[in-house]
Every structure is written in C-alpha cells, then in structure tokens.
C-alpha positions in Angstrom: 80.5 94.3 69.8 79.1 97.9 69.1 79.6 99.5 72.3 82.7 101.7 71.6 84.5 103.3 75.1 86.5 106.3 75.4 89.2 106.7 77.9 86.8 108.1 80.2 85.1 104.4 81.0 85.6 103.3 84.7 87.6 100.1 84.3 87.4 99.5 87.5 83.9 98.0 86.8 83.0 95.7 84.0 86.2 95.0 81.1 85.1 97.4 78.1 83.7 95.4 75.1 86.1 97.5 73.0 88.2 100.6 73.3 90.9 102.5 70.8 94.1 102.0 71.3 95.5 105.8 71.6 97.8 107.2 69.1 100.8 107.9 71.6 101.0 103.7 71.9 102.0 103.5 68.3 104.5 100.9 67.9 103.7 99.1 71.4 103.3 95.7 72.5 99.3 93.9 72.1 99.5 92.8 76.0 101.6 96.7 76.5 98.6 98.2 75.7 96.0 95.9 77.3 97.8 96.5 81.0 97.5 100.8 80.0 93.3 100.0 79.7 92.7 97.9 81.7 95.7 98.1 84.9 93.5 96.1 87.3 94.4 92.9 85.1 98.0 91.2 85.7 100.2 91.5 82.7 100.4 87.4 82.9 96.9 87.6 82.7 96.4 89.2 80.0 99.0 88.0 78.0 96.9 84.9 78.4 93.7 85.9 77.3 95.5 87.3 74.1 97.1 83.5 73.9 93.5 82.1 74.4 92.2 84.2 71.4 89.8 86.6 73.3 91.4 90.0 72.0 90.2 91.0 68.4 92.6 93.7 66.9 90.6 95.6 64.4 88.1 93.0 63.9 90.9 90.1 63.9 91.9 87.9 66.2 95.1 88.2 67.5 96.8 85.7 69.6 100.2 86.9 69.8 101.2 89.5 73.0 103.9 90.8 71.3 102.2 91.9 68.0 102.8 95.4 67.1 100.1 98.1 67.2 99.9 101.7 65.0 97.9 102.9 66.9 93.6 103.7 66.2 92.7 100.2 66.5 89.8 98.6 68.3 90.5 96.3 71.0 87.7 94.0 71.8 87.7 91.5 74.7 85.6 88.8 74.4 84.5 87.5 78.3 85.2 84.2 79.4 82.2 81.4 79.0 79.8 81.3 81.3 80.5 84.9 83.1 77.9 86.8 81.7 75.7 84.0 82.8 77.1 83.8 86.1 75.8 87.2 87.1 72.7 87.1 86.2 72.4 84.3 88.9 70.3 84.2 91.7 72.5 83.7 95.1 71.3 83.1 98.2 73.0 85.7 100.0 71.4 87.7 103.3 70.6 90.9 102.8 69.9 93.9 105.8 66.5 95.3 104.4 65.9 98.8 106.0 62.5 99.0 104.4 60.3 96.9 101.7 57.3 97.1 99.7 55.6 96.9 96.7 58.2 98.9 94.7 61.3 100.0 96.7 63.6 97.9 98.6 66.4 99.5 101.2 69.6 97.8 102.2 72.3 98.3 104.7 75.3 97.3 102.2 77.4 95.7 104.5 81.7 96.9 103.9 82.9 94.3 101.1 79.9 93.3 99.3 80.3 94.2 95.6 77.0 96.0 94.1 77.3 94.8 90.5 79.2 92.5 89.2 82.4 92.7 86.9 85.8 92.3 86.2 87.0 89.4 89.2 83.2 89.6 90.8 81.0 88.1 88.7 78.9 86.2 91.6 78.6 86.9 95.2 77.0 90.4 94.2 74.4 92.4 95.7 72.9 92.1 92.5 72.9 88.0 92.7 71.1 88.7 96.1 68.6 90.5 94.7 67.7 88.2 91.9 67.1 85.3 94.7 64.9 87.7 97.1 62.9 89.2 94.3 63.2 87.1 91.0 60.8 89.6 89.1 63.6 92.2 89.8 65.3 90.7 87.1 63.0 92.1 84.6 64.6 95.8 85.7 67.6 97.0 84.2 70.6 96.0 86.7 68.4 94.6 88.9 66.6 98.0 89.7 69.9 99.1 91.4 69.9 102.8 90.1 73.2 104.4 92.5 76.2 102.0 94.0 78.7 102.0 97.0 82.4 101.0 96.7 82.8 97.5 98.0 84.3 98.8 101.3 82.0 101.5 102.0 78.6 100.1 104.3 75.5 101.7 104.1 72.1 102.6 102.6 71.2 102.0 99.3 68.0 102.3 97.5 66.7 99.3 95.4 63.5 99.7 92.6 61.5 97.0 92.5 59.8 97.7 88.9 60.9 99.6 86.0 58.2 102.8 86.9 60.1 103.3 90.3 63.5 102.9 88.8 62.8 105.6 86.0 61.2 108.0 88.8 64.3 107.6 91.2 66.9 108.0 88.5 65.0 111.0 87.9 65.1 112.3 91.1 69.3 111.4 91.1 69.6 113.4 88.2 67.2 116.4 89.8 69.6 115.9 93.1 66.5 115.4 95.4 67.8 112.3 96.9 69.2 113.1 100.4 72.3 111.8 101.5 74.4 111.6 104.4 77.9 109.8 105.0 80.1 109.6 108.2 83.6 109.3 107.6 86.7 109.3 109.8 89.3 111.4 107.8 92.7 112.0 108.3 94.1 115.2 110.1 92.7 118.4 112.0 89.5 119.6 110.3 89.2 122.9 112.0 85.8 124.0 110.1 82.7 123.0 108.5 83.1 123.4 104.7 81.8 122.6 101.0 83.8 121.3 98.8 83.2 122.1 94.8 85.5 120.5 92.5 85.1 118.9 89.2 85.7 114.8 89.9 87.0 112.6 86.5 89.0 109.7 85.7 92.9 110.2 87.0 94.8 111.2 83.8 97.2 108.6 84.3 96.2 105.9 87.2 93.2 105.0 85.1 91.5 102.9 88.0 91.5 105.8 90.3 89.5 109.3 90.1 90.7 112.6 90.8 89.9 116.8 90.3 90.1 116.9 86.9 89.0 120.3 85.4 85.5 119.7 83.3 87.5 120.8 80.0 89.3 117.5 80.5 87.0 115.8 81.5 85.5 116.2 85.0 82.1 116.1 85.9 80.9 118.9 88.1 80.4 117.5 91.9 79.8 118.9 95.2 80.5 117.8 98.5 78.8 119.6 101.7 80.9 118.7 104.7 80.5 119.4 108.7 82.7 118.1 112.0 81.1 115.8 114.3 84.2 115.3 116.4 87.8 116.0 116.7 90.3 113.5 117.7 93.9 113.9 118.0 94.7 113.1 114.9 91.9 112.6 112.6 88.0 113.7 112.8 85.0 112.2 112.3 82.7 114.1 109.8 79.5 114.3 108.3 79.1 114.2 104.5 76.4 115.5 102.3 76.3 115.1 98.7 74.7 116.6 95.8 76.7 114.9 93.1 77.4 111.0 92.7 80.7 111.1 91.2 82.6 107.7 91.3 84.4 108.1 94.8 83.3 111.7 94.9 83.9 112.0 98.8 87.5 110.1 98.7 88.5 112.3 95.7 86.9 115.2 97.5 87.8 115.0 101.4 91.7 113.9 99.3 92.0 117.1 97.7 92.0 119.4 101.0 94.2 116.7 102.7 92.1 115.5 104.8 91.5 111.6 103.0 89.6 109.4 104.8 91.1 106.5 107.1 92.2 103.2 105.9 92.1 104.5 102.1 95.0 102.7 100.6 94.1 104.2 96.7 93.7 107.9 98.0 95.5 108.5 101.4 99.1 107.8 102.5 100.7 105.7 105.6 100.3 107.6 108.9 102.0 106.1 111.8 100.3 108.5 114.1 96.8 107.1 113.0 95.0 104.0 114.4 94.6 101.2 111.0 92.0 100.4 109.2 91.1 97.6 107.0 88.6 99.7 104.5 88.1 103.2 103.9 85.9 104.6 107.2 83.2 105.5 105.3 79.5 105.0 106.3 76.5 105.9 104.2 74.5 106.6 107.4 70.7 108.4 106.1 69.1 108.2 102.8 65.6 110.3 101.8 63.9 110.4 99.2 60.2 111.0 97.9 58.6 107.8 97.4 57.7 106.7 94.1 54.2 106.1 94.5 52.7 108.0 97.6 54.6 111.0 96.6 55.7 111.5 100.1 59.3 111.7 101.5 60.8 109.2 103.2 64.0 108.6 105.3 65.5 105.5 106.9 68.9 105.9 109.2 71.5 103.3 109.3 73.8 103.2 112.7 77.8 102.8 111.8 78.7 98.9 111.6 80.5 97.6 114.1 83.9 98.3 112.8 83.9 101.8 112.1 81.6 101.8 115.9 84.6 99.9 117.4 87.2 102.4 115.7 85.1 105.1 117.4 85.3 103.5 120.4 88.8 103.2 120.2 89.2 107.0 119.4 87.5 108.3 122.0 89.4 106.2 124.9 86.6 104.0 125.2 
C-alpha cells in the first residue's frame, strides 16, 4: 500500500489502506488501537480481521489482537476478497434522472442510497447504478460523481458523464460557482435569517463525526448562508445555501447555533416536544450550474420527498 492517511481521513467512508498509530497509544492493545481509527467497526470485528491476517504492523503481519504497540507504526488493512470488485459492479438499480445528455446526468438521490461505496456498502451504490445506466461512465474517475450526499439526505446531485465535464465541474466546486439550495427542518425557534462562518473538521475525539474545529487544528474554512421559510412551534423549516462542501457542513453548522436539524441522531439530542424522524430532514432541493459544454447556466428543482412533504404536513395541522 502507499497511500499513507493522517488523522484527518473521513473513516466514515472507505477503511484507510494504512494509518500511524499515534504516539499517545504506546503500549496499547493491536485491536485497542484499530477501534480508535476506525470506531465504525465492532471491536469483535476487528479482532477478527487481525485473527484472519488482514492487519500488517509495520510491514508484518500480525495476527494476534493483543500484540503490543510503541507507537509510529503503520497499520495497513488489507480488504476482504472480492470487495474492491464488488463495487465496481454494475447494479441494476432505478435511478430519478432530473436531466440527461451527452455529458451530465442529474439525480434526485433518494434518503438512504449510499453514493460511493465503502466500509459495509460495497454494492447497492449510486455508483453501481451508474455503471449499469452508463457503462462508459466507468472510464471516469468514481464514476464521474464529483460532490456526495449523506445516505439519509435526498436530493440533487450532479453526475459527469466524461472525464472533460468532470474536470470542468470540479472546477467550478472549487471556484464555488455551483448553486445550492437545501430545505431542512431544524430544531428550535429560528427567529432570523443568518450566515453561518465557521471552520468545519474532523471531531477531535468522535472520529466518525465532524465538528467547528478552528483551521489551526484542522478545519477547513466553510460557510453556510441560511433564511426561515416557516416557523412551527417548535422547530422551523429553513432554507440553506452553501458555498463550502464540508463533510456534513449544514448538520455541523445549523448544530453549532443550536438549532440541529430533525431526526439527526449523530448531531442533535432527544426532544420529546418534537414530532420523530427516521433521517436527518434534510433536502437538497435546487442545483445550478454552468453547463460544461454550452457554457450556459442551468438549474433543475427537486420537490421534498414524500417524507419530509408528510412531516410538513404534519407540522402545519394538515
């Protein structure tokens, strides 16, 4: 493996091929140390995947969970056979296309469809889906997918079809001339319109989870633009515009001024007062951007799905 991680990689996502095991876990446990990098693994599980010899130590193979570590080491986990393969499968899976042609394809992600696969979703992808409805696609890095929703978050996303449109919209990403909008139902009395600036990073200490993290730590700068749609009694439904695409920027974000968005069981808290909600109520509702080949902007809508339109519903008295 030469692909070396820092503490900053999202493990949420793929395993990393190898990462160092920090100096403060001198003296731990092998498997100790695996559940710190990667917590979204069992303990059992990984204790199992050291016993099956796919956890080099240094450049070793160890296959003992409770061998000793000095800490400095590389830690590479080898993937299970046939996983790698796996997602680079074509699936036939339906897809909601917004808009096709030559070069761009737009979907309306529905809530729990992973984007690309990983640790626990290596098929079943939106990225499987795309290799079955355009098999050239797979000539594009990632499938041409060049920004990603959380599983539970529905809504537009923007698809490149060849290699030219990826690099131009990737371009555009990193210029922050894409356009777009979210709706969210968030927790509490939002009594104004607002903008919310605050460095986004990984959590110092719940490594699957993101939080303000000042930049000399390691945030990335990220800005949230924010307005109220309606008030309810006790949460409001809001419009959310971003200029950034930090990891969970608008949970993180809408978190931080105590407002976090409803059903969010990593970045809110239990609120009898509030209706439930299996996912986090978030929507990504209008996308625009200026089209890779006609040089013209474009924008496609997506109405709320009928979850977060029955929630609404509900709210309202309906």
């Amino acid at each position: 493996m030469n692909n070396p991680l820092e503490d900053r990689t999202d493990y949420s996502r793929t395993p990393p091929d190898q990462s160092r095991v920090p100096d403060r876990c001198a003296g731990w446990r092998l498997d100790r140390v695996l559940a710190e990098v990667l917590p979204q693994h069992s303990r059992s599980r990984l204790q199992a995947w050291v016993r099956e010899g796919r956890v080099a130590v240094g450049g070793r193979i160890e296959t003992e969970p409770r061998h000793k570590l000095v800490g400095g080491e590389f830690l590479v986990l080898s993937e299970p056979p046939g996983m790698r393969e796996s997602a680079e499968q074509p699936e036939d899976i339906p897809l909601d296309i917004v808009f096709e042609d030559e070069v761009l394809l737009v979907i309306d992600k529905p809530p729990g469809l992973v984007v690309h696969p990983g640790s626990g979703n290596w098929s079943g992808t939106l990225m499987n889906a795309l290799l079955h409805h355009v098999p050239a696609i797979g000539e594009v890095p990632r499938a041409g997918i060049v920004h990603r929703l959380d599983k539970d978050t529905s809504g537009l996303l923007v698809v490149a079809k060849t290699l030219a449109a990826q690099t131009d919209l990737v371009r555009q990403l990193q210029a922050r001339s894409v356009g777009r909008q979210y709706l969210a139902v968030v927790c509490g009395v939002v009594r104004r319109d607002a903008t919310v600036a605050a460095p986004v990073g990984r959590h110092p200490v719940h490594r699957t989870k993101m939080a303000v993290v000042p930049e000399s730590r390691g945030g990335k700068p990220a800005v949230t633009h924010f307005r109220v749609l309606e008030q309810f009694a006790h949460c409001a439904l809001v419009e959310c515009s971003l200029e950034t695409g930090r990891t969970h920027q608008i949970r993180v974000h809408m978190a931080s001024i105590r407002h976090p968005l409803l059903g969010d069981q990593v970045y809110g808290k239990p609120d009898q007062r509030l209706p439930a909600f299996s996912r986090q109520a978030l929507h990504a509702t209008r996308l625009a951007l200026l089209h890779p080949l006609t040089r013209r902007m474009q924008q496609w809508e997506a109405p709320p799905p009928a979850d977060i339109a029955a929630l609404l519903q509900a709210l309202r008295g309906g």
